[in-house]
N, C-alpha and C positions, 0 to 999 in steps of 0.2 A: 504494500500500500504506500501509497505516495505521499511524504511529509510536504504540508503546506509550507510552500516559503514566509518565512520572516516578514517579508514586504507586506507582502496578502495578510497576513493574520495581525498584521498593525491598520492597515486599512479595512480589514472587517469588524477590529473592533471598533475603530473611530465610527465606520457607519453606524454601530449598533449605540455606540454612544450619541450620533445626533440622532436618531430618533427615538432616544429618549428625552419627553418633555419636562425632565427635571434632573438637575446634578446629582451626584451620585450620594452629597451630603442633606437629601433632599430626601423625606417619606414621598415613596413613589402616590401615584393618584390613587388607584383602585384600592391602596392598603390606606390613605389619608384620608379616602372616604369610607372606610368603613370601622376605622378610627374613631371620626367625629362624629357615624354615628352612635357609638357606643358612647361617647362622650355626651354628646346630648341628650342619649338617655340616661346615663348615670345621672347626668344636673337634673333631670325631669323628675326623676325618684329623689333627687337629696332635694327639692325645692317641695315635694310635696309630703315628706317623711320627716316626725318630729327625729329621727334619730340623727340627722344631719341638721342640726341647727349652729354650730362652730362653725367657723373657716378651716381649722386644725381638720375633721374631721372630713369635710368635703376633699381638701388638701387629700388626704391621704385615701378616698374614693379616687379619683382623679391618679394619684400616682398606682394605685390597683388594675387600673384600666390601664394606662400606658407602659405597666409593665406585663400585662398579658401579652403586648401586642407586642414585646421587646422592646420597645419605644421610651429612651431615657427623655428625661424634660427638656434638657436642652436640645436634643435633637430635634425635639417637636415644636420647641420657642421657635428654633432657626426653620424650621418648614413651615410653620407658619407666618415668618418673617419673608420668604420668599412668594411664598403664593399671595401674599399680599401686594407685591410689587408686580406681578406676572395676574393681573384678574383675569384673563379670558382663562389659562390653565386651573385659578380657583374657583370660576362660574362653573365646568365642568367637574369638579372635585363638588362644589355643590349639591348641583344637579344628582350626581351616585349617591351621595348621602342622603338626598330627598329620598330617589329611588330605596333604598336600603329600607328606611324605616317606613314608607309604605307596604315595601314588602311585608315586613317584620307585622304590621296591622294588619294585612290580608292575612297574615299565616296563623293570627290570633282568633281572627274571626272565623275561621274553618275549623277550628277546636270549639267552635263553641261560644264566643264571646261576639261582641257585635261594637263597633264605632264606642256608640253611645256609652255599653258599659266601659269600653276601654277609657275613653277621655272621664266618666264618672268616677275611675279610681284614681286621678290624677288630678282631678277636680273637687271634692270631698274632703278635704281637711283643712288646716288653722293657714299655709302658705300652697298656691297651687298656683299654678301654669294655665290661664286660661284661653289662651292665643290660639286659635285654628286656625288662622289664614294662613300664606307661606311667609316663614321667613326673612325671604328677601324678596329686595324690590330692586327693578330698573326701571330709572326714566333716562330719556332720552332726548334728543333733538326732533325724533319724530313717531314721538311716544303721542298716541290720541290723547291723553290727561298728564296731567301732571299733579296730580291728588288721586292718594291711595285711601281708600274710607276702611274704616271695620266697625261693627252694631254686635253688642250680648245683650240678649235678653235675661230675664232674671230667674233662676232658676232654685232647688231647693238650698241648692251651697251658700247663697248669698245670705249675706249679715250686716243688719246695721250700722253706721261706720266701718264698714272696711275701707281699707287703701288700695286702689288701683296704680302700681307700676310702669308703663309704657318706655323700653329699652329699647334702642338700637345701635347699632354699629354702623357709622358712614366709613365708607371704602372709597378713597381717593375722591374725597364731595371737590366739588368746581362750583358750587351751588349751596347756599345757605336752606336749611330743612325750618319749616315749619312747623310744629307739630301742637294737636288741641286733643284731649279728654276728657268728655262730656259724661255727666247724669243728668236723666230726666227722674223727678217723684212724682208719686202718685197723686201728690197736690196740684200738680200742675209746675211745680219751679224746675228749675234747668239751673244746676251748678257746672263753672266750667272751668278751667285751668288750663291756658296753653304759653309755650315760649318759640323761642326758635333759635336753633342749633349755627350757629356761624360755619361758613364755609372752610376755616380751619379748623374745626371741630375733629380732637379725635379720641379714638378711644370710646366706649362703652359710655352713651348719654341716656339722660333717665328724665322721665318727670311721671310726677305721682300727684293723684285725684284722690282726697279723701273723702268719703262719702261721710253726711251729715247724719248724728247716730239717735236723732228724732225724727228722722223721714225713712218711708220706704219707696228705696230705691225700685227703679223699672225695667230702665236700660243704659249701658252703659255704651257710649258711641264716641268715635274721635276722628282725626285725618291727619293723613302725612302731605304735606305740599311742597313740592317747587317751583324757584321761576321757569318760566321758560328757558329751555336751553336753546342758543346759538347753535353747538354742532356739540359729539361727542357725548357720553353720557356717564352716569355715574353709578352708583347703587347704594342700597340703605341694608344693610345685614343685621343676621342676630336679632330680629323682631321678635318683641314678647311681652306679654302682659302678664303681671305677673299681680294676684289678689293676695293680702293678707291681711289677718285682723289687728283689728289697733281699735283703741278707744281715746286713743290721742292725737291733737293735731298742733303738736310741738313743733315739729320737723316738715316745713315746705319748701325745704331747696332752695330760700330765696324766692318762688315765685307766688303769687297770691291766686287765689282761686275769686270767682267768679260766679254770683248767682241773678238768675234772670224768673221773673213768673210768665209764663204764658195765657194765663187767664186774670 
């Protein structure tokens, strides 16, 4: 049998190394997406289990999970430091991790469980995850809207004064975010709280709606908005609302909340 020349076996690995879409200090995509979804599920289970209420304790769910996957912290800071810079490789690393935990819900509901009870057990205690839309958002230059809406109605989990959440992560914004979180009561009033995110904005932003713990609440509704873009576009990650209970309205971020009557 014929030994490949030296030449050849440095040019077939160079080709094999460019068509790989990531360096080799880089969690490959199909293994970072299914990473992140194990990771999001972990957060889903520690956001809605009193047993993870520390940082310490989440910390070390998180490092459980990255060491299943052999995956030390730094190597995952530095892959997630590149797919940050490289979006259209992290929109598709997305996209598999949507896929993934869709999966993971159809394969629950064919045992037996359905949507509703699935999100009911992650919605039923003192902090829950109540976000059903996706995650992420694109607008664009020639995006039809430029306003993302979401509507909860009120179901048996809800509790007078709680606090509504609303996180996101901008990813390379070009565009300042606006963002509002609305209740309406049964009285007819409408509380609301909104700010808006400056186009350097980075990092994991937040604002929180506390519901008023003499009314009952209805529906909880809000929007995410941009200007028009020129050309080029941006995205809004890591979307989530996340409900917990409070009987306090010490802590507003700085911003002041907003109540209106409609009748």
């Amino acid at each position: 049998m014929r030994k490949m020349p030296v030449y050849m076996a440095i040019l077939a690995a160079a080709f094999l190394a460019a068509c790989s879409k990531t360096p080799s200090y880089v969690i490959a995509p199909d293994e970072m997406a299914l990473l992140m979804a194990d990771i999001h599920t972990g957060e889903a289970v520690a956001d809605n289990s009193g047993a993870f209420r520390s940082d310490s304790l989440r910390q070390m769910l998180k490092q459980s999970i990255l060491a299943r996957h052999g995956v030390s912290s730094e190597t995952f800071d530095t892959s997630l430091y590149w797919y940050g810079r490289h979006v259209d490789v992290y929109m598709e690393v997305n996209e598999k991790t949507i896929d993934i935990l869709q999966n993971r819900l159809t394969e629950a509901e064919k045992i037996g469980a359905t949507e509703a009870n699935v999100r009911l057990i992650y919605t039923d205690s003192d902090s829950a995850v109540v976000w059903s839309s996706p995650s992420m958002i694109r607008f664009s230059a020639r995006s039809p809207m430029y306003t993302s809406t979401f509507n909860l109605r009120s179901d048996r989990g809800w509790e007078r004064g709680d606090a509504y959440t609303l996180s996101l992560r901008p990813v390379k914004p070009v565009a300042p975010i606006s963002a509002v979180v609305a209740v309406s009561y049964d009285d007819g009033s409408v509380e609301y709280v909104d700010t808006t995110f400056p186009s350097d904005a980075e990092g994991l932003q937040q604002l929180t709606l506390y519901l008023d713990s003499t009314r009952v609440a209805r529906q909880i509704y809000g929007a995410l908005t941009v200007p028009r873009l020129e050309s080029g576009a941006m995205y809004v990650d890591s979307i989530s609302l996340l409900r917990t209970r409070t009987r306090s309205r010490a802590l507003y971020n700085g911003v002041s909340q907003h109540r209106v009557s409609l009748r």
